[in-house]
Phi, psi and omega in degrees: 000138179265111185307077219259133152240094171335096186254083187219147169271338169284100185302287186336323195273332178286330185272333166300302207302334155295307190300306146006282197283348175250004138327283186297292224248301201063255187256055170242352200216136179247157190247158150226158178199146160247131161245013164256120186266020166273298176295340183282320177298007185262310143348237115055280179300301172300318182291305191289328175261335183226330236234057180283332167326302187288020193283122139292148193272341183231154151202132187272117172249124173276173191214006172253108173204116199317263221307349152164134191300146196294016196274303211281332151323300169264015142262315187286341190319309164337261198317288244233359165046037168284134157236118191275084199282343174244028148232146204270128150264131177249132141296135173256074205247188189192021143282124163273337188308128164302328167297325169286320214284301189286331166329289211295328173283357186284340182287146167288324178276017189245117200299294199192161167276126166257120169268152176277157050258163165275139160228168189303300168332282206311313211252351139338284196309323183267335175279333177256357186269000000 
């Protein structure tokens, strides 16, 4: 089964992306979503030292969020040497900025930038590569 984990501060923007994905996936795919990105590290934290079961195989990081960015999130995961070793991150955004976009590809655990909205295409398209 495939692990998908939502990291967005925007509940609205976490139920398409759900809806999306269960669109795409249905009951082949479990969703989790945070909209506090403090908690998804703690999360996150737990899958890399014990909870290795619970590892998501994808996680959509939104990268605009008051309590910390998804930037400031995969640094610390960096600074703190968590590693997820079989899951792709895509940022998930509503950024146009050429900066985040080249940021974001600069992390080593990070697939690619999606811009939003999500769709069944965009996240094919990206899940399969």
């Amino acid at each position: 089964m495939l692990k998908i984990l939502l990291i967005d501060d925007d509940k609205i923007n976490n139920f398409l992306n759900r809806s999306v994905i269960s669109e795409l996936y249905g009951s082949e795919c479990s969703v989790t979503e945070y909209t506090n990105p403090e908690k998804a590290y703690d999360f996150l934290k737990s899958c890399s030292e014990t909870e290795i079961e619970n590892t998501p195989d994808v996680i959509l990081l939104d990268i605009n969020m008051p309590e910390m960015s998804g930037f400031e999130l995969l640094e610390k995961m960096q600074e703190e040497n968590i590693i997820l070793l079989n899951t792709k991150i895509f940022i998930l955004s509503s950024s146009l900025d050429p900066t985040d976009i080249e940021r974001s590809i600069q992390f080593k655990s990070v697939v690619t930038f999606i811009s939003k909205p999500l769709n069944s295409s965009k996240l094919k398209q990206h899940l399969s590569s």
